[in-house]
C-alpha atoms as an extended CHARMM CRD file, in Angstrom:
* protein
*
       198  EXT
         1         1  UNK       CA            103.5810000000      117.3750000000       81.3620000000  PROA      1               0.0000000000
         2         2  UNK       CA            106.0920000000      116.1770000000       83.8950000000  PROA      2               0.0000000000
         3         3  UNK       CA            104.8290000000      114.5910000000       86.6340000000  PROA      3               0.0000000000
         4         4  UNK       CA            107.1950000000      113.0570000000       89.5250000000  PROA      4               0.0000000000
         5         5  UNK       CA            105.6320000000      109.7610000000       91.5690000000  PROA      5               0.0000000000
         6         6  UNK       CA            107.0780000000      108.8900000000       94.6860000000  PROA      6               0.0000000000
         7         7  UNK       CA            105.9740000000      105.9230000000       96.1870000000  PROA      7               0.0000000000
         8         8  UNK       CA            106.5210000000      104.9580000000       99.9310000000  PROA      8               0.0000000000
         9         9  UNK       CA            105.7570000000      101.2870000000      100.7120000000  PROA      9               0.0000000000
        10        10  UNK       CA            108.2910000000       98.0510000000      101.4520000000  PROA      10              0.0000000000
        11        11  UNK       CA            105.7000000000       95.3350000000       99.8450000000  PROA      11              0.0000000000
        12        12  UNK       CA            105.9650000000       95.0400000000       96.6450000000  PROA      12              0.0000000000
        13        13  UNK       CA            102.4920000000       93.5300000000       96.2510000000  PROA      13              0.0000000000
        14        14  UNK       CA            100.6040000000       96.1400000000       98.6620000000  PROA      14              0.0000000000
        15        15  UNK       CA             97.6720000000       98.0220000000       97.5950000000  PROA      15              0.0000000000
        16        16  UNK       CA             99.8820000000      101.2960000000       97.5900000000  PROA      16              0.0000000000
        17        17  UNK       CA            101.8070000000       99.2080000000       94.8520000000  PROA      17              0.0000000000
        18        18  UNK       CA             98.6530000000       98.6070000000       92.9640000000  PROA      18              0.0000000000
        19        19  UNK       CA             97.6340000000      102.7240000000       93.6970000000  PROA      19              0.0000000000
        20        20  UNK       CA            101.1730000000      103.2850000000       92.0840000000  PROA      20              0.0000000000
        21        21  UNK       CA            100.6110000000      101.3690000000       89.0800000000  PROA      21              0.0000000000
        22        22  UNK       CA             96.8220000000      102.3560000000       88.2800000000  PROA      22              0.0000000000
        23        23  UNK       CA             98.5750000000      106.3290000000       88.2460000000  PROA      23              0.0000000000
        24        24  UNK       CA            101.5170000000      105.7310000000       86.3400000000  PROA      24              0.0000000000
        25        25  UNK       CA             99.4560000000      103.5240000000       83.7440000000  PROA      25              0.0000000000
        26        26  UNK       CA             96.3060000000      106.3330000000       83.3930000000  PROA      26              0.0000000000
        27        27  UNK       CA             99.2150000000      109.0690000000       83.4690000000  PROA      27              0.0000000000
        28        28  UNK       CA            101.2360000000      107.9780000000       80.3710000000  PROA      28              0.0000000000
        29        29  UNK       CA             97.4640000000      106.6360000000       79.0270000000  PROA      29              0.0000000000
        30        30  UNK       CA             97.2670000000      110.4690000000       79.3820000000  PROA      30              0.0000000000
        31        31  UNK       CA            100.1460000000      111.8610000000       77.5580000000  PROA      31              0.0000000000
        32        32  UNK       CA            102.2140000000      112.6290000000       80.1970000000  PROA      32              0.0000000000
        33        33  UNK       CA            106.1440000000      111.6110000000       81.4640000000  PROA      33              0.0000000000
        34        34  UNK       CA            106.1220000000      109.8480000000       84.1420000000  PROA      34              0.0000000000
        35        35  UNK       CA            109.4620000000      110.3040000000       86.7700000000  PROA      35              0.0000000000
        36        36  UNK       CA            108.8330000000      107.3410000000       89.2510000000  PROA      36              0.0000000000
        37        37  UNK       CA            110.2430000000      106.4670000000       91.9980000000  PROA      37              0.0000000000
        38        38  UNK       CA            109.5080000000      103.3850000000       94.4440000000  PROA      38              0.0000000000
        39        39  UNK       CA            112.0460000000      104.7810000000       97.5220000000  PROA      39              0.0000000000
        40        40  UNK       CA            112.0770000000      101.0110000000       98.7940000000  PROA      40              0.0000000000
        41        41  UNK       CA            112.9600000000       99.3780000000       95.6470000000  PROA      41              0.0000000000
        42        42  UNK       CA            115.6150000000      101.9050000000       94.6700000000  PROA      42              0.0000000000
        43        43  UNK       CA            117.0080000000      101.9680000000       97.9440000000  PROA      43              0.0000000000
        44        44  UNK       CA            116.7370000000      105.5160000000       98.8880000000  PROA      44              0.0000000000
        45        45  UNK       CA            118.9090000000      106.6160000000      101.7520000000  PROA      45              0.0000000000
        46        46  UNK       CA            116.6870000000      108.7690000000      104.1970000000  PROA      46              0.0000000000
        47        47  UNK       CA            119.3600000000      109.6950000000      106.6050000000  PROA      47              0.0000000000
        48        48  UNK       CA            120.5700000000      112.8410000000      105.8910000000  PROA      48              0.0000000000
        49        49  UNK       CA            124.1440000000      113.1650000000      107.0700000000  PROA      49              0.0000000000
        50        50  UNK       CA            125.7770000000      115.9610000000      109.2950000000  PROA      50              0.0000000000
        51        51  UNK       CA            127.2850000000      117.5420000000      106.5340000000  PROA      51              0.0000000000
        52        52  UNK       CA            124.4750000000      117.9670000000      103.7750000000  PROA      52              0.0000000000
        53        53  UNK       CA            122.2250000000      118.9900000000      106.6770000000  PROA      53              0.0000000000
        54        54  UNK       CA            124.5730000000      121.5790000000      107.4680000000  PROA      54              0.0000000000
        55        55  UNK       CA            125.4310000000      122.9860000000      103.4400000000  PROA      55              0.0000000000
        56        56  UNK       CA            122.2970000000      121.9690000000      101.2630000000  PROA      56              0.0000000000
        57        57  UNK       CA            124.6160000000      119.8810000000       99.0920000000  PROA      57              0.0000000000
        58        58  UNK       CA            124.5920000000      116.3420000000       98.9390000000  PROA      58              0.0000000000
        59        59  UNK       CA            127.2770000000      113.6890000000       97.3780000000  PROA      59              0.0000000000
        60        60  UNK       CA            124.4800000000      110.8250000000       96.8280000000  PROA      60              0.0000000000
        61        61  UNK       CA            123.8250000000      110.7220000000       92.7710000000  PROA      61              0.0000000000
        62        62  UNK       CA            120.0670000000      109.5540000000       93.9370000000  PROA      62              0.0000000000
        63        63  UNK       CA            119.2590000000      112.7850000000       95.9090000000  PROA      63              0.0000000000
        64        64  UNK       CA            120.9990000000      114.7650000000       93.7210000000  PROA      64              0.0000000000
        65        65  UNK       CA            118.6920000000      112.9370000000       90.8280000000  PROA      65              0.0000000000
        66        66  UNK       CA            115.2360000000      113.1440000000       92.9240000000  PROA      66              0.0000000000
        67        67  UNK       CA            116.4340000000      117.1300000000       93.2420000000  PROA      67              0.0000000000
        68        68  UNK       CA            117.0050000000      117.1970000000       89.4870000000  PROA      68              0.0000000000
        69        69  UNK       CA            113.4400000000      115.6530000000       88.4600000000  PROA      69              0.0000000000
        70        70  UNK       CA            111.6760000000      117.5500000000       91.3650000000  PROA      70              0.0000000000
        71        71  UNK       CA            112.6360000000      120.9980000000       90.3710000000  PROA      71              0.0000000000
        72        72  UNK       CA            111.5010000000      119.7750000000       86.7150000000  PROA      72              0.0000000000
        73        73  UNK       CA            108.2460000000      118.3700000000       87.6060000000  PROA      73              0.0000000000
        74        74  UNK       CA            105.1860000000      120.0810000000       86.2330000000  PROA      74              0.0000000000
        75        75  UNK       CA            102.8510000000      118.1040000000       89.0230000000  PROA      75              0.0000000000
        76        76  UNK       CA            103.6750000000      115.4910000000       91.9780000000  PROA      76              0.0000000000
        77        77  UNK       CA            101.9510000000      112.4900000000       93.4080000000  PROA      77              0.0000000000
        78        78  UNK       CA            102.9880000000      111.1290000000       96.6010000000  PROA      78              0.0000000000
        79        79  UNK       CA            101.7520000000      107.2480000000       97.6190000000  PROA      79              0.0000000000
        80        80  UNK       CA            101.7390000000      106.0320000000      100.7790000000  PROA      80              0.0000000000
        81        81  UNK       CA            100.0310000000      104.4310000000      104.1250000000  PROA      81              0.0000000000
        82        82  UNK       CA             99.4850000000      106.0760000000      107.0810000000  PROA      82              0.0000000000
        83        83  UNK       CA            101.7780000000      104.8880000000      109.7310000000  PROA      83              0.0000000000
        84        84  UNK       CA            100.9050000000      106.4660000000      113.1610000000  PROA      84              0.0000000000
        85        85  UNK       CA             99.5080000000      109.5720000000      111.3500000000  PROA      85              0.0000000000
        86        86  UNK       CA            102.8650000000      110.1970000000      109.2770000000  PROA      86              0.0000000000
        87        87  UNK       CA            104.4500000000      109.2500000000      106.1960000000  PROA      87              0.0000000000
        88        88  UNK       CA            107.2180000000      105.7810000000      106.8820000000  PROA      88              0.0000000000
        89        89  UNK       CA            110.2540000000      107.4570000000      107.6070000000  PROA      89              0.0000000000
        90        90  UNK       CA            111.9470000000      106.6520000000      104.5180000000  PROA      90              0.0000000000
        91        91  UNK       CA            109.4360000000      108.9910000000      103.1640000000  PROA      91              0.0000000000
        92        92  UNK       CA            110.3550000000      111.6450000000      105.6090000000  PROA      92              0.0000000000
        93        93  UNK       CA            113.6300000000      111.1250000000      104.8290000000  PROA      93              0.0000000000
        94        94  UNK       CA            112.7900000000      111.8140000000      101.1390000000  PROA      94              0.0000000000
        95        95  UNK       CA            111.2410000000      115.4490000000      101.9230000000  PROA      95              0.0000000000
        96        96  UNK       CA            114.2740000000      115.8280000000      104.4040000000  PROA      96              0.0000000000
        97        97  UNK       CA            116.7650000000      115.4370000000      101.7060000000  PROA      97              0.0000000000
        98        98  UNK       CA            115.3600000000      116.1300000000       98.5580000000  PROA      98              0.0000000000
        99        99  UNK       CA            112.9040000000      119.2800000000       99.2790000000  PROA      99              0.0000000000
       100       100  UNK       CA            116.2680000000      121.4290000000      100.5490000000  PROA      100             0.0000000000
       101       101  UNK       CA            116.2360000000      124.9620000000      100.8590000000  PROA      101             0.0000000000
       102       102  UNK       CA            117.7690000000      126.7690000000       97.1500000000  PROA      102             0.0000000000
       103       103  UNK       CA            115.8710000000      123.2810000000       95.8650000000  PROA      103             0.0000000000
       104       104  UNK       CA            112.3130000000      123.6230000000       96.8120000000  PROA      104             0.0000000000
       105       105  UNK       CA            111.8270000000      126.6170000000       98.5730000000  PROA      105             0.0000000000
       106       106  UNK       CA            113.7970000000      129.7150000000       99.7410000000  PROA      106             0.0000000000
       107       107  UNK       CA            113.6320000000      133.2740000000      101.7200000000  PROA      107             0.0000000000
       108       108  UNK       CA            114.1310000000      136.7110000000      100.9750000000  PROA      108             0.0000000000
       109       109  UNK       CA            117.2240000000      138.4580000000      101.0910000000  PROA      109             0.0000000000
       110       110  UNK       CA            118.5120000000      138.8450000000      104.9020000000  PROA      110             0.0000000000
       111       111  UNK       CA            115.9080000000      136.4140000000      106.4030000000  PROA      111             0.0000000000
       112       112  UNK       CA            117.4870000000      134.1840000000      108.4650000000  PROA      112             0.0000000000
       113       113  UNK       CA            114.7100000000      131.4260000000      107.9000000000  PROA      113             0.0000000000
       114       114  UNK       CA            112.5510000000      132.5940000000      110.3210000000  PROA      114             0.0000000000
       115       115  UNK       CA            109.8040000000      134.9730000000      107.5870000000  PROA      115             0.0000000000
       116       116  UNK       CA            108.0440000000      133.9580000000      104.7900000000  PROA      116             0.0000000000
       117       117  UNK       CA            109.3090000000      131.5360000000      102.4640000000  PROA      117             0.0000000000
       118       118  UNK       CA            109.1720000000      131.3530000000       99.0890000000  PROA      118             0.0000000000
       119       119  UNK       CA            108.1410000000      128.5070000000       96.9570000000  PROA      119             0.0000000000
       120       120  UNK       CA            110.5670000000      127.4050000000       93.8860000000  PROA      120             0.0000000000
       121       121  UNK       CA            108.9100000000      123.9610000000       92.7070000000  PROA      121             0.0000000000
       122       122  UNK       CA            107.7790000000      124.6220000000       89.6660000000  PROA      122             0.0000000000
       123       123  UNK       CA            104.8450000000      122.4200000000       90.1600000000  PROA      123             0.0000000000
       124       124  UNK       CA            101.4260000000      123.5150000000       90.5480000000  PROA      124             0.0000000000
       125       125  UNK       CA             99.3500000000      120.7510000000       91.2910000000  PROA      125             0.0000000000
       126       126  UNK       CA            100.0900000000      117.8890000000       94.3360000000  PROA      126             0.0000000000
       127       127  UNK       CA             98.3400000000      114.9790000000       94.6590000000  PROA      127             0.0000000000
       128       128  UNK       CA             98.4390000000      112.8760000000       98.1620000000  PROA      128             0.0000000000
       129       129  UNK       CA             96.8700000000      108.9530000000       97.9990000000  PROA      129             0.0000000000
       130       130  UNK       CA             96.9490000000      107.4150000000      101.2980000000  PROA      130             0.0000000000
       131       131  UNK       CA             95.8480000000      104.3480000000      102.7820000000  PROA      131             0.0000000000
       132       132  UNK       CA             95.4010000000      103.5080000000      106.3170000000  PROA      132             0.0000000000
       133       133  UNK       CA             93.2460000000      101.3890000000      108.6020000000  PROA      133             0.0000000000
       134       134  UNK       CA             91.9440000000      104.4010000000      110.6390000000  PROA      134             0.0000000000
       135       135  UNK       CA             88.0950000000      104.8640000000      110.4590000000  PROA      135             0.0000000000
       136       136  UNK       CA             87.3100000000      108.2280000000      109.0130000000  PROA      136             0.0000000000
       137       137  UNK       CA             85.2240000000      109.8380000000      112.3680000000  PROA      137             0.0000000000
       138       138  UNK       CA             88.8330000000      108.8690000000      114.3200000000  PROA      138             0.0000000000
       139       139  UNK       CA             91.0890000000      109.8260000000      112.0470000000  PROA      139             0.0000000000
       140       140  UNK       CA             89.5380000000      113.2910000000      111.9540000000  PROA      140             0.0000000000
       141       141  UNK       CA             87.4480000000      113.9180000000      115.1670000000  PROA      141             0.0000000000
       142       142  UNK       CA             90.3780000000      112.1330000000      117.6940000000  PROA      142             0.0000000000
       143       143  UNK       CA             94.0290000000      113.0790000000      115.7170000000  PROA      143             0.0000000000
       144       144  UNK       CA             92.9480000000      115.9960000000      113.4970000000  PROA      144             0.0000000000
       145       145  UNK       CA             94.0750000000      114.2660000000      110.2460000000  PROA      145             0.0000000000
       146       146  UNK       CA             97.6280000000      115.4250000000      110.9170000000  PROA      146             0.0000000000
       147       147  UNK       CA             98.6970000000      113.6770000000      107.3400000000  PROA      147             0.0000000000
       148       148  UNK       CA             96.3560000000      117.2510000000      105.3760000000  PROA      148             0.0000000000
       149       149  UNK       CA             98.1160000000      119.0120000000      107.6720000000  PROA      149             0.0000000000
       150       150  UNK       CA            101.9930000000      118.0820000000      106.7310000000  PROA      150             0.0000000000
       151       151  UNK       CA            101.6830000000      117.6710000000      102.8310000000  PROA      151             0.0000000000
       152       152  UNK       CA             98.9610000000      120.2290000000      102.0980000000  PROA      152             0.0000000000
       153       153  UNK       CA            100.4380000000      123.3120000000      104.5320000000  PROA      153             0.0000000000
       154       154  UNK       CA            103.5220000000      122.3520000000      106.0480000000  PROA      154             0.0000000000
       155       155  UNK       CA            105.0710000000      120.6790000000      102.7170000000  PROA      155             0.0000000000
       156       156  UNK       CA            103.7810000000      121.7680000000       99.1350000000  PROA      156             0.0000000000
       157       157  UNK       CA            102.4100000000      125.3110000000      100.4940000000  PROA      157             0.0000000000
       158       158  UNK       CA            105.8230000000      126.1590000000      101.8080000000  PROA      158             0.0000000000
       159       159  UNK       CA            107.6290000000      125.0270000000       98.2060000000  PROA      159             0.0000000000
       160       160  UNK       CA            104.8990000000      126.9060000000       96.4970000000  PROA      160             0.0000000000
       161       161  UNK       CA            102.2450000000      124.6100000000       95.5240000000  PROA      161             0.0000000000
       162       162  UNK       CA             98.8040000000      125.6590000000       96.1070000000  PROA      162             0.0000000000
       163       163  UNK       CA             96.3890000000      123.3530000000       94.1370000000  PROA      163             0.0000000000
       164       164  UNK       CA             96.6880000000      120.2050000000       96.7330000000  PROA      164             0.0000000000
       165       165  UNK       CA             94.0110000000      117.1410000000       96.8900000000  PROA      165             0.0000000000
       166       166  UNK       CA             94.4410000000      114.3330000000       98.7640000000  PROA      166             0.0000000000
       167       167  UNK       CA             93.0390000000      110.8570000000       98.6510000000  PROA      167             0.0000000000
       168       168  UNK       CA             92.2140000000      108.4790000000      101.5550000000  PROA      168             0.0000000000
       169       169  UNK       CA             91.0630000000      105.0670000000      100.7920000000  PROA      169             0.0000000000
       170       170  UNK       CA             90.1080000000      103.4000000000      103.8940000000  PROA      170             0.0000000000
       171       171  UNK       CA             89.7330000000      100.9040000000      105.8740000000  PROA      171             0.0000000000
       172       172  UNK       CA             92.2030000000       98.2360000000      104.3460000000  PROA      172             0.0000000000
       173       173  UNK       CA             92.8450000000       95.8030000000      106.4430000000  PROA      173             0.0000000000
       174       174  UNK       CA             89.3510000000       93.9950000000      106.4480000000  PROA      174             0.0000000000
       175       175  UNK       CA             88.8460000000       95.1010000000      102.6620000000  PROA      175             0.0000000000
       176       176  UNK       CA             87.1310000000       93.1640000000      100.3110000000  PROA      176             0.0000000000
       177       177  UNK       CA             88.3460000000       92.5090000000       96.3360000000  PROA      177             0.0000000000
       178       178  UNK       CA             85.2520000000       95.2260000000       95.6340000000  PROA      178             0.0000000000
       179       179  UNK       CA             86.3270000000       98.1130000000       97.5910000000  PROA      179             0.0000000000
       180       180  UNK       CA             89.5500000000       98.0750000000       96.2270000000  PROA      180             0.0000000000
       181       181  UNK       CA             88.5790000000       97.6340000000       92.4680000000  PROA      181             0.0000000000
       182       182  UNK       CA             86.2260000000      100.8810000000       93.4460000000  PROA      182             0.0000000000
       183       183  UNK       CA             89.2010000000      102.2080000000       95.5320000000  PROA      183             0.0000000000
       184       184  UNK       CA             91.5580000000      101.7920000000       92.2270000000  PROA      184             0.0000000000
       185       185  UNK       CA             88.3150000000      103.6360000000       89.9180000000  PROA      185             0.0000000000
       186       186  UNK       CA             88.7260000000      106.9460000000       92.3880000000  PROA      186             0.0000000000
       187       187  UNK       CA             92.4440000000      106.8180000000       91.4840000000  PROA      187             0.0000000000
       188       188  UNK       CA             91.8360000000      106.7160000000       87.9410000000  PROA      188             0.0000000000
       189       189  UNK       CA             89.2330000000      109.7750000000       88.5340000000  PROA      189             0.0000000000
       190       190  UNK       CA             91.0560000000      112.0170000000       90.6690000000  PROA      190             0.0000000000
       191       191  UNK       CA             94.7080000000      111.4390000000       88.1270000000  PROA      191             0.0000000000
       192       192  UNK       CA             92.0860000000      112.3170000000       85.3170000000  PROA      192             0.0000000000
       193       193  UNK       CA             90.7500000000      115.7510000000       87.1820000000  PROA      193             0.0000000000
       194       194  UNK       CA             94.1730000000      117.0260000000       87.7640000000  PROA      194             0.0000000000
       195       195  UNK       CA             96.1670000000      115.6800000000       84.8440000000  PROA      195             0.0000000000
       196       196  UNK       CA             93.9220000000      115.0080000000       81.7050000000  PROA      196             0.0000000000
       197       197  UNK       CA             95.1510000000      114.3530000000       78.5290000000  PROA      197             0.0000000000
       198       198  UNK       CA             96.9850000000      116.4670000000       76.7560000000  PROA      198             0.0000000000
């Protein structure tokens, strides 16, 4: 199988980094092709300009690659921290200019967006690992874990995908060498649920 990896995070030695490389090792361990992408280190442009906004094309050979390898990808794991509930904005920017309507999703026939879409990633399964340095009781009982909320209904349901889990490894800040060896072994078992080896 495909699967695409899209890594937001601007340290290169952050435990996101680490997340990234545990699932792109167990993946190809696995069998499977790994398309990865650290947005930081490649530079990824999330502004999306007047114009592309405005016709669904874009001119930048990285978008137009990301579009490319996300319409091919049999699965999708997304890495990144939790920054005031949200994905960093280069992040956003990714799903803002790479998961474009006639790419990722699209309506019927005479719907002016407003309906129904309808999902065209070919992907079934999505796979979310976050870290953050909210408790678990706030993150759900005071903000309503608004980070489920974007990537499992407002992102991959609307392009289609329906088998979504999502991974929070918390609290990082005051972790010790321990948790995150454990933290890195529930990595390695959710990439193994969803994406055994072929």
């Amino acid at each position: 199988m495909k699967i695409s990896v899209i890594v937001g995070h601007p340290y290169t030695g952050s435990l996101n980094a680490g997340i990234a490389q545990e699932v792109t090792d167990k993946l190809k361990e696995n069998g499977h092709d790994v398309m990865y992408h650290d947005l930081y280190q490649e530079g990824f442009n999330s502004v999306i300009p007047a114009a592309e906004l405005v016709s669904d094309h874009s001119d930048d050979k990285l978008v137009l690659l990301h579009q490319q390898e996300i319409r091919e990808a049999d699965g999708i794991i997304i890495i990144h921290p939790n920054w005031w509930g949200q994905p960093p904005a280069i992040l956003k920017g990714w799903v803002d200019r790479v998961l474009r309507e006639n790419v990722a999703y699209t309506f019927p026939p005479g719907d002016n967006g407003g309906g129904l879409p309808i999902g065209l990633l070919k992907a079934k399964t999505a796979l979310v690992i976050n870290t953050s340095n909210t408790p678990k009781e706030r993150e759900e009982q005071v903000f309503g874990d608004p980070l489920e909320r974007i990537w499992k209904d407002c992102i991959f349901d609307f392009c289609g995908i329906k088998i979504f889990d999502r991974l929070m490894l918390r609290v990082v800040a005051d972790s010790t060498p321990g948790e995150r060896i454990a933290w890195l072994n529930q990595v390695t078992e959710l990439v193994n649920s969803y994406f055994p080896e072929e």
